[in-house]
C-alpha positions as CSV (number, residue, x, y, z in Angstrom):
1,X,0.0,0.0,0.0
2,X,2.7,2.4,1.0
3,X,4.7,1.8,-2.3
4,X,1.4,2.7,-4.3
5,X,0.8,5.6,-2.5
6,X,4.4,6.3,-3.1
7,X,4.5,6.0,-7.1
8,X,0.8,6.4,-7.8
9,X,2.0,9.3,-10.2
10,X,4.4,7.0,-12.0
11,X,1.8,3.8,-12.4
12,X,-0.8,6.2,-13.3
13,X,1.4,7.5,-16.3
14,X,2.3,3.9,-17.3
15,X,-1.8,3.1,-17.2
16,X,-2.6,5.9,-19.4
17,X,0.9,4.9,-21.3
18,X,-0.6,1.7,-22.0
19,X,-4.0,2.6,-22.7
20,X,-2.8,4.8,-25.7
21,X,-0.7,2.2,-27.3
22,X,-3.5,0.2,-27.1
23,X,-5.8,3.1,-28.8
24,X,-3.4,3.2,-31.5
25,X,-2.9,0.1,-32.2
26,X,-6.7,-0.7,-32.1
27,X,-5.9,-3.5,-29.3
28,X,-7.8,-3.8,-25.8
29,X,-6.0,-3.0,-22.9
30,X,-6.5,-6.0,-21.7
31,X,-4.3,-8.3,-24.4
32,X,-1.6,-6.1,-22.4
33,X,-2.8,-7.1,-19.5
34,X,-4.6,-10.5,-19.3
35,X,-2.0,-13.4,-20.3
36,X,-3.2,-13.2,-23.9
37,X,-1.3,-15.3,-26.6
38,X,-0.6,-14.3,-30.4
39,X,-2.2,-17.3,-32.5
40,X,0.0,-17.7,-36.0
41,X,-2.9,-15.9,-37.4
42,X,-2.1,-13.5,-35.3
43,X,-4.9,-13.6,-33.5
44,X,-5.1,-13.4,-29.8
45,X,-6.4,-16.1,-27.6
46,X,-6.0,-17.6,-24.1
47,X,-6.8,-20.8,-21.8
48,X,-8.7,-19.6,-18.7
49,X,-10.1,-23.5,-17.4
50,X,-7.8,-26.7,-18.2
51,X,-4.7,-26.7,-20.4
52,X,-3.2,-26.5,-23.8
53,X,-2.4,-29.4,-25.9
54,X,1.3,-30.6,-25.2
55,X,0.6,-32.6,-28.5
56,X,-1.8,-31.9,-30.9
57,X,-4.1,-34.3,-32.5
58,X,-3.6,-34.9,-36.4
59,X,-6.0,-35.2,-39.0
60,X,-9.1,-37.6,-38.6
61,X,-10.5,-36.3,-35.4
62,X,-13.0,-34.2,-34.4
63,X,-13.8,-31.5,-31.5
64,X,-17.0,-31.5,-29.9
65,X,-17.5,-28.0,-28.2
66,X,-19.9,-25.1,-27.0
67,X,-19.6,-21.8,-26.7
68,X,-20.6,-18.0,-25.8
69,X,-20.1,-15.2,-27.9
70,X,-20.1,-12.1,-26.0
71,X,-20.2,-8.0,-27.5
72,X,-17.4,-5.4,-26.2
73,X,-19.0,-4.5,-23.7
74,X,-19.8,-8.2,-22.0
75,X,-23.4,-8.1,-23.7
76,X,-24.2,-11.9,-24.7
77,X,-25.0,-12.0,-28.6
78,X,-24.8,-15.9,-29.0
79,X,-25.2,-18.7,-26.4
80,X,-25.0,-22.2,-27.4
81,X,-23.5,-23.0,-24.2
82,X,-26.2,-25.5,-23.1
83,X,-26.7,-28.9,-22.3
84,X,-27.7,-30.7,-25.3
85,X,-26.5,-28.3,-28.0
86,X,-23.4,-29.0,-28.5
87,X,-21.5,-28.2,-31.6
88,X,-19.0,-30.4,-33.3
89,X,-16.4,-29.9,-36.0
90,X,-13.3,-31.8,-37.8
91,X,-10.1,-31.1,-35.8
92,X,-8.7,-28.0,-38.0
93,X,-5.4,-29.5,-38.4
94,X,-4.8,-26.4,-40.9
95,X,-6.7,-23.6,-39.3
96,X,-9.2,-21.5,-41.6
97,X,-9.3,-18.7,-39.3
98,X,-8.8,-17.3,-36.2
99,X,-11.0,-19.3,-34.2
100,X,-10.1,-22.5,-35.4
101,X,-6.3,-21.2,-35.1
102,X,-6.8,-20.6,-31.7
103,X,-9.4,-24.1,-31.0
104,X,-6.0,-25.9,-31.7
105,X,-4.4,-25.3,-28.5
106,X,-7.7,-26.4,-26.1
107,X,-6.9,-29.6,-24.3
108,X,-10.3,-31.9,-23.5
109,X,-12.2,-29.8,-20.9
110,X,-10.5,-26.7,-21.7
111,X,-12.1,-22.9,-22.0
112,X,-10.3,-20.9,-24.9
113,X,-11.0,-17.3,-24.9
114,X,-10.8,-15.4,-28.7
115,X,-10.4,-12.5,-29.6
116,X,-12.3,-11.5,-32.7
117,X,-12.6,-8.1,-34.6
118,X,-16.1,-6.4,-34.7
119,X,-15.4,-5.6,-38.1
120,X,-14.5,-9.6,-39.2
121,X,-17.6,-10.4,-37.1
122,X,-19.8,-8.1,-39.0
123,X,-18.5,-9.4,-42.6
124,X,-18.7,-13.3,-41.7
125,X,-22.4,-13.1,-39.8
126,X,-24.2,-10.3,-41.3
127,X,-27.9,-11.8,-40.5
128,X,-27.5,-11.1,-36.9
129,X,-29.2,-7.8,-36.1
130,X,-27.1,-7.7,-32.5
131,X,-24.0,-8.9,-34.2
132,X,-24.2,-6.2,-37.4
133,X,-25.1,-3.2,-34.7
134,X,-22.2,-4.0,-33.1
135,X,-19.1,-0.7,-32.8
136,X,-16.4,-1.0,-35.4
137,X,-12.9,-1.2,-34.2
138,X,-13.9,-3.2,-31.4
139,X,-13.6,-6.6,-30.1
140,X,-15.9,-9.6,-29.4
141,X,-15.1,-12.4,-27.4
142,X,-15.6,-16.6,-28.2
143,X,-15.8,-18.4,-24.7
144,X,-15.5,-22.3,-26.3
145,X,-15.4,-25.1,-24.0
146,X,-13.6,-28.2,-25.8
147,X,-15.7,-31.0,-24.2
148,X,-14.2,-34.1,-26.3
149,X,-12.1,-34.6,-29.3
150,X,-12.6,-38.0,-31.0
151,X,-11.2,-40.1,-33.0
152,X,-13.6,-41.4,-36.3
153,X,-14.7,-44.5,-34.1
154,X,-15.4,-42.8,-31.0
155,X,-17.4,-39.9,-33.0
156,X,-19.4,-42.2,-34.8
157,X,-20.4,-43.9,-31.3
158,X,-21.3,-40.5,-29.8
159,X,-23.6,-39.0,-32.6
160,X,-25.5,-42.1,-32.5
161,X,-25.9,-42.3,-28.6
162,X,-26.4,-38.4,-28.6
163,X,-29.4,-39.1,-31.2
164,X,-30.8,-42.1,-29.8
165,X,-31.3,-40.3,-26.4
166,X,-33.0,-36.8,-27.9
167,X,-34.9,-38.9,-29.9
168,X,-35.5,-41.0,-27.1
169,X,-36.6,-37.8,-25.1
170,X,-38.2,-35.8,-26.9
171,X,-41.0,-39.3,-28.7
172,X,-41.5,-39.5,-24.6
173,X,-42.8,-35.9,-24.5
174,X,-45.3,-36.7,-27.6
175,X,-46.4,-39.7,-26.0
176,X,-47.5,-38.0,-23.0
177,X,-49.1,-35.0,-24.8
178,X,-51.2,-37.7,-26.9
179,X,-51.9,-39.5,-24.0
180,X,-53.7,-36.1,-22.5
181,X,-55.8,-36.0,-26.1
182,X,-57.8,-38.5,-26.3
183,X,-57.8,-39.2,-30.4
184,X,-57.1,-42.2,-33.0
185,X,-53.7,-41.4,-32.9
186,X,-51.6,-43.2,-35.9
187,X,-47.9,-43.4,-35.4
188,X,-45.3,-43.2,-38.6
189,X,-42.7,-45.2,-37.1
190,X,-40.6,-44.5,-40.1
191,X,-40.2,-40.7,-39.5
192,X,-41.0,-40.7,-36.2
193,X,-44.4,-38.6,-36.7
194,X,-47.6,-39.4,-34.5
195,X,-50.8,-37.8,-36.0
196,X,-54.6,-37.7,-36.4
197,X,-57.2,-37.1,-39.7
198,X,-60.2,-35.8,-39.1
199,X,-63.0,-37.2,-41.2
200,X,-60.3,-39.0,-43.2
201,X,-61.7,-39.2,-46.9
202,X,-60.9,-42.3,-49.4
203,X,-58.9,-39.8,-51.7
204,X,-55.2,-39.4,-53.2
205,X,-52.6,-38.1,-50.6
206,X,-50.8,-34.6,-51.3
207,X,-47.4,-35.2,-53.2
208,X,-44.0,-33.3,-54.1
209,X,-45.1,-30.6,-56.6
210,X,-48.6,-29.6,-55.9
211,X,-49.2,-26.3,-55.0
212,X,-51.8,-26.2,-52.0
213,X,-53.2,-23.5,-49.3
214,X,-53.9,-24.0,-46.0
215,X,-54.2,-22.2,-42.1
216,X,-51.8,-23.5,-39.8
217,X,-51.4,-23.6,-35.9
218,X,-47.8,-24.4,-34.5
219,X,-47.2,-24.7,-30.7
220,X,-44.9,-26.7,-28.4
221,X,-46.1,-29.4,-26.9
222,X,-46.7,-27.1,-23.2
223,X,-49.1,-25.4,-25.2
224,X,-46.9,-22.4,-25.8
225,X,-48.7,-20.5,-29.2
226,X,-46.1,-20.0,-32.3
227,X,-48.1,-19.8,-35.6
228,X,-51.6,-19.3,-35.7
229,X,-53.0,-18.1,-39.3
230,X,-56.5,-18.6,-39.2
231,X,-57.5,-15.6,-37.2
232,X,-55.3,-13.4,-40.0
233,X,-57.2,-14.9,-42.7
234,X,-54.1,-15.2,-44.6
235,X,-53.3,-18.7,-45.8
236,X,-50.3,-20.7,-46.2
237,X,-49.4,-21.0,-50.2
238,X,-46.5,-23.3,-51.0
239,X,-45.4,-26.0,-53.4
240,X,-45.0,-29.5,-51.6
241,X,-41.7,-30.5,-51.8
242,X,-40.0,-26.9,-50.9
243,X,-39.2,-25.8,-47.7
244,X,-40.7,-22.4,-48.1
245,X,-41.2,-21.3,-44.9
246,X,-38.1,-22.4,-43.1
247,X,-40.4,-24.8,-41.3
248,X,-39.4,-28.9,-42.3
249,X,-43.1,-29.6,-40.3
250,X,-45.5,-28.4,-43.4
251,X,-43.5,-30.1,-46.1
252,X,-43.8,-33.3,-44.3
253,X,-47.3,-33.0,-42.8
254,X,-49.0,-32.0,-45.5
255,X,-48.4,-35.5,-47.8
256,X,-50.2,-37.3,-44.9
257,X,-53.4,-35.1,-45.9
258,X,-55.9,-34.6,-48.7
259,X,-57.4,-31.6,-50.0
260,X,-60.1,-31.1,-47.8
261,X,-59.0,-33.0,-44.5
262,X,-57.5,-31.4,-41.0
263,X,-55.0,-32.9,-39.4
264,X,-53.1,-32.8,-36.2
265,X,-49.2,-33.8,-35.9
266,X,-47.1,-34.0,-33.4
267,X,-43.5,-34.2,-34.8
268,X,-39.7,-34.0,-33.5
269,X,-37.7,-31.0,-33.6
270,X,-36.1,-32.9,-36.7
271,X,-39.4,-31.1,-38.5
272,X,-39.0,-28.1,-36.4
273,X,-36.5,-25.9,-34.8
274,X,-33.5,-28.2,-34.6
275,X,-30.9,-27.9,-32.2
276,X,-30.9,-24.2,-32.7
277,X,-34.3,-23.5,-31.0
278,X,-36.4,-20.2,-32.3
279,X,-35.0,-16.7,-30.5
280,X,-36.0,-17.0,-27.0
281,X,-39.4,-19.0,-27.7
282,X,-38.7,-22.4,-28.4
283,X,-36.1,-24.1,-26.6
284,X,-33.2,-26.4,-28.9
285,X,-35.1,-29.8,-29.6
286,X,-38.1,-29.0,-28.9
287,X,-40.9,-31.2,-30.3
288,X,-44.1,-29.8,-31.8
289,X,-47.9,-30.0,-32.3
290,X,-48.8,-28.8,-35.8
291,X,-52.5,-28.4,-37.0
292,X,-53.7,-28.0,-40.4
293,X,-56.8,-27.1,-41.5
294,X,-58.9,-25.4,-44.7
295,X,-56.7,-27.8,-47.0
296,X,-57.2,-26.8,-50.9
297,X,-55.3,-27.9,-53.9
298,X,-54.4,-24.8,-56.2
299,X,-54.8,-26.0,-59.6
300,X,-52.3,-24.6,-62.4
């Protein structure tokens, strides 16, 4: 304490010192500061949780990993950081860019820190409204946890366990819901899709290519409201067999039906919002009830 006191004027002046080289050269203070590394890229990174690699892994393996992508000012702007989403790439045994230049050094149960330009940022991920608001001349910060890196074998084994279990989960969560609803439920084994036709009619089911119309109703299965047309009066209008509205449910439903019928699904997140969820309303795989009604076929 007595030594601060002492020579506060001279470790104020290296402070400021240091916050002007850092100005200048467009670098936070704290890569001065904070045990930052330089990757080749020269990029800056550093290991806050676990260790490097003392050797790295070749070619043939693969990282399985989450991660938190947080603004200048600490603001979160992407968290995939949860149980259940996790990410997975090959091992980037020649580094693309700085992320994967810095990913190289994070051990098993590892946190790597990166440092990425706002500017880059903006240019590589310019449909995210937070992201493209963002200052220039900035940075943003990756948090990325390395949970596992595999081998081909040991990959192969952990997709399919990961999928067995979601699918696993989330066919228990439809069961239940249909259990509460008391209907002729039909179950497509194949695709995994549990549904009911109302007043079923001894006609020709939908197909790839027809152009058709129809209201829809989307919730979770909780009961939580997503798409709802029919009060709108604006119907859906899209060719079967084309993904137009970014929604894998309607392509899939809809050849179950006939012009005419209504229909209630309940499908996986497969059909719906993957393992990216929607924003902040639908939670990553998350399984979904799916309703359509007022079915017409638009003729050419």
């Amino acid at each position: 304490m007595n030594f601060i006191k002492k020579h506060w004027l001279t470790l104020t002046l290296l402070l400021l010192i240091l916050a002007s080289l850092a100005f200048f050269l467009r670098k936070p203070l704290g890569i001065w500061l904070g045990g930052w590394e330089k990757t080749n890229r020269g990029g800056y990174f550093r290991v806050t949780e676990g260790k490097k690699w003392d050797k790295m892994p070749g070619a043939g393996y693969h990282i399985v990993f989450q991660y938190v992508l947080t603004g200048p000012e600490g603001d979160t702007l992407v968290n995939l950081a949860k149980p259940g989403v996790e990410q997975h790439m090959m091992y980037p045994v020649e580094p693309r860019n700085e992320l994967e230049d810095a990913m190289q050094n994070g051990a098993p149960g590892s946190v790597v820190e990166v440092l990425i330009p706002t500017d880059s940022l903006k240019q590589r991920i310019s449909q995210n409204l937070q992201i493209m608001n963002l200052p220039s001349g900035e940075h943003a910060k990756f948090s990325i946890r390395i949970i596992k890196v595999l081998n081909d074998a040991q990959y192969a084994g952990y997709q399919n366990q990961r999928f067995m279990e979601r699918l696993q989960r989330e066919n228990r969560l439809i069961d239940q819901f249909a259990a509460r609803v008391t209907k002729q439920w039909v179950l497509d084994s194949s695709r995994f899709i549990k549904y009911f036709i109302d007043s079923a009619q001894q006609k020709p089911r939908l197909v790839p290519g027809q152009t058709v119309s129809f209201h829809a109703e989307v919730a979770t299965l909780d009961g939580q409201l997503l798409i709802n047309s029919a009060p709108t009066g604006k119907k859906y209008l899209m060719e079967i067999g084309k993904n137009t509205y970014n929604l894998a449910a309607f392509d899939q439903v809809l050849q179950y039906l006939s012009p005419g019928e209504t229909g209630v699904f309940l499908v996986t997140s497969d059909y719906g919002y993957g393992d990216q969820g929607y924003m902040n309303l639908v939670k990553p795989y998350t399984p979904l009830m799916v309703k359509i009604t007022q079915l017409t076929l638009n003729q050419p």
